[in-house]
N, C-alpha and C positions, 0 to 999 in steps of 0.2 A: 641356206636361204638363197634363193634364187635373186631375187629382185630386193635391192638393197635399195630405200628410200633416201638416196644419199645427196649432196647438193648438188652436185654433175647430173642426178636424173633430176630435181627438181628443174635444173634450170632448162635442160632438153626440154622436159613436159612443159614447161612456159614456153619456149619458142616455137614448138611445134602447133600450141593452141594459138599462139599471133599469127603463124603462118595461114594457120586455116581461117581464123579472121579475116585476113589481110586479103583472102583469096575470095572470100563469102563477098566483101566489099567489092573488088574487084567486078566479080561476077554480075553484081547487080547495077552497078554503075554501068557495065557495057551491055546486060540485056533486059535490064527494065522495063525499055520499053515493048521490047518482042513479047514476055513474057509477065502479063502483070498480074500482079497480085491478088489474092481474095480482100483483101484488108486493104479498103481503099481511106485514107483517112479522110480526105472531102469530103466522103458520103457519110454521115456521123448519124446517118436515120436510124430509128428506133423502131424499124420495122423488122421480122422477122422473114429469114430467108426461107421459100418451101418449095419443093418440086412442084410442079404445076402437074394439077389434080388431070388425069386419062382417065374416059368415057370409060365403063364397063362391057366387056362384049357380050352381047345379051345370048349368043350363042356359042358361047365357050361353057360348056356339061364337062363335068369330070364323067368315066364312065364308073358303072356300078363293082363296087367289091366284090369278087365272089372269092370265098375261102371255105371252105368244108373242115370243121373239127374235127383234128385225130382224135380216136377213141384211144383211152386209157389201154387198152389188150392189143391198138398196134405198135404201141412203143417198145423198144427192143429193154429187154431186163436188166435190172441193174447189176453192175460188175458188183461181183463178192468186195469189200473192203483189201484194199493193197497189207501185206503184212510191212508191219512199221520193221524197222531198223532202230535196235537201241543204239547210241553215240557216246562212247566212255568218255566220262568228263578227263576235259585235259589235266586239271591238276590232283594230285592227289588228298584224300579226305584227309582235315587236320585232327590231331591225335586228339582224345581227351582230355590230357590235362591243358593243353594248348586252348582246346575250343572253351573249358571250365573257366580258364582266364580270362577270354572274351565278357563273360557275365557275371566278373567280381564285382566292381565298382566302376566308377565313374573315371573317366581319362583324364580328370585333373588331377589324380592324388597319385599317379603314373601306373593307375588299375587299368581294367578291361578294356578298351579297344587297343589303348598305346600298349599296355605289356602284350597285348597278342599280336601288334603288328611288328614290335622290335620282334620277337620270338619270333615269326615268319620271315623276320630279315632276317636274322640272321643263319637263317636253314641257307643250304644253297641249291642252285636250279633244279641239281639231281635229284636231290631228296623232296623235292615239292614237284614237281612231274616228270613225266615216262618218258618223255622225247621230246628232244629242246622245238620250240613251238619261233622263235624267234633263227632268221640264219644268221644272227650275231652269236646265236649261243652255240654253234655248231663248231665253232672252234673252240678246242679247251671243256667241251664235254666230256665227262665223264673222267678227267684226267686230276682230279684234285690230289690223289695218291703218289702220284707219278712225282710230281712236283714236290716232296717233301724230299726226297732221295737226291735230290739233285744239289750237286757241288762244286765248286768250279774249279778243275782243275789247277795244279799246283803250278804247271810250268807253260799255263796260256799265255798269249799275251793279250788280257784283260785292258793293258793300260795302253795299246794302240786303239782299241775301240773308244777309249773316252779320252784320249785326247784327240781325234780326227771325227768322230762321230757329232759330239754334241756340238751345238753352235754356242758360240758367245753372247750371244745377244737374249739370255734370258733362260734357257735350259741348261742345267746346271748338271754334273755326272755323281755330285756326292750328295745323298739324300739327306732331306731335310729331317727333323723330329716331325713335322707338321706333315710329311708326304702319307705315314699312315692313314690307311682307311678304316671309316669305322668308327 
């Protein structure tokens, strides 16, 4: 979030509109008189303002159009139709029994829309499209596998990272029950 609505800009945006206030007054108090205004309040008539009507020039002729219709046979042919380009849909088609669940019941008895959209949560990127479409998902594609083999060494030293890494003030190095996702 770029622009935070915070009290330091409110009170900026208030001083900056008195500034320009302050400057509007200014301005008109020193050239009033040079430069007056359409909105005279003295004048409080209830007449209507109109440009003052000019004589017609009895000798101003537009001159005459001449335009000749092209014939249908000299227009150039039409292009044969462009061939399309079919576009693989980014995601892939959901399975059967997946799509079947969409049209069991109603999403309040936790049928059809909701059990097909947990079922779609919990697929992951890979399995639901062909190439990560996001550049957050570019990192850690494809690598779900990899990650289960992984172990931490016997003789790291794991306990210089958490104790110089994390900060005190609220990030904590031992996981909570509640850190699960899911």
């Amino acid at each position: 979030m770029r622009c935070l609505l915070t009290t330091q800009s409110q009170n900026c945006y208030r001083e900056q509109i008195q500034k320009e206030m302050l400057t509007r007054l200014a301005w008109k108090s020193r050239y009033a008189k040079l430069y007056p205004s359409c909105y005279n309040p003295q004048n409080n008539s209830t007449e209507l303002t109109q440009l003052p009507q000019l004589p017609a020039d009895p000798w101003a002729v537009l001159p005459p159009v001449t335009r000749t219709p092209k014939r249908q046979s000299d227009l150039p042919p039409l292009s044969p139709p462009a061939l399309s380009v079919e576009v693989t849909p980014a995601m892939r088609p959901v399975s059967p029994k997946t799509r079947q669940a969409l049209y069991q019941d109603s999403s309040h008895h936790g049928r059809g829309r909701s059990l097909y959209l947990h079922r779609r949560g919990q697929m992951r990127p890979e399995e639901k499209f062909d190439f990560p479409l996001l550049s957050s998902w570019e990192y850690g594609w494809r690598l779900g596998d990899y990650t289960l083999d992984y172990r931490t060494p016997s003789r790291a030293r794991s306990s210089v990272v958490k104790n110089t890494f994390y900060a005190r003030n609220g990030v904590f190095s031992s996981p909570s029950a509640t850190d699960i996702l899911g």
